[in-house]
N, C-alpha and C positions, 0 to 999 in steps of 0.2 A: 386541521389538515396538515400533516408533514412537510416540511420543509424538502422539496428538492435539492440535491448539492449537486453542481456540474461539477464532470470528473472530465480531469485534463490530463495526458500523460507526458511526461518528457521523454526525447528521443534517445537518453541516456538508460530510464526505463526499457521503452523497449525493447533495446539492443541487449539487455540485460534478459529480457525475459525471450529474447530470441536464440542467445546461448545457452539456456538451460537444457539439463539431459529431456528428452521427451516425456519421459513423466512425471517428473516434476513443473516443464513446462506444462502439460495437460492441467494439472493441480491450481497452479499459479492464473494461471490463462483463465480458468472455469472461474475463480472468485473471485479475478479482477473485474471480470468483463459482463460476468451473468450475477455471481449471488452478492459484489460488494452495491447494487442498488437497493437487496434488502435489509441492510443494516439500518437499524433504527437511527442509534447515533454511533458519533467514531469512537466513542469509549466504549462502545459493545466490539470492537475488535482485540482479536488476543493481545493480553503482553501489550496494550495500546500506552506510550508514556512519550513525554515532550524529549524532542532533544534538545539540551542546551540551554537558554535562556531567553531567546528573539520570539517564543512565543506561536511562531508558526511553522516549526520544524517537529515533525512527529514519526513517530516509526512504530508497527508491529508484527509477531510471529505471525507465519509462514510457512509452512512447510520447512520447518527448521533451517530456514531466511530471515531476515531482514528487511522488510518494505517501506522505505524512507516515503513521508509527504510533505507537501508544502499546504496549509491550510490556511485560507485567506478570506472570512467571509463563508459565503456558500461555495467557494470554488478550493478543490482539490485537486491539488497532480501530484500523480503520483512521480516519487523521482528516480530511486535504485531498488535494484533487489540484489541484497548481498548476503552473503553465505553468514549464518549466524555464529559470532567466535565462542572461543572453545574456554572453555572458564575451567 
């Protein structure tokens, strides 16, 4: 049987995903809130890689964003969505 993760957001998130233009909020909104429950695991998300070194900071593409997490155990929250730089 699958492991449930409880998904937490931070209010730094939402504020983020509440200035996005409306279709990319639409985009964002629809895979945070409906299709990131059917992710098997978090390394099936795009572009998924750690940030850092502490082990519990993780981020992946977007909608050509950014979606910072904090991964602790079963518990996820999500923290920013920032616009993905330009390389």
């Amino acid at each position: 049987m699958p492991v449930r993760l409880e998904v937490r957001y931070e209010r730094s998130f939402l504020l983020d995903l509440k200035n996005l233009e409306p279709a990319l909020y639409q985009q964002v909104h629809q895979f945070v809130f409906e299709e990131f429950q059917n992710i098997g695991q978090l390394y099936d998300l795009p572009e998924y890689r750690q940030i850092g070194t502490s082990g519990i900071f993780y981020c992946f593409e977007l909608a050509e964003h950014l979606v910072s997490l904090e991964v602790i155990g079963q518990v996820v929250k999500f923290l920013r969505i920032l616009p993905k730089p330009e390389v």
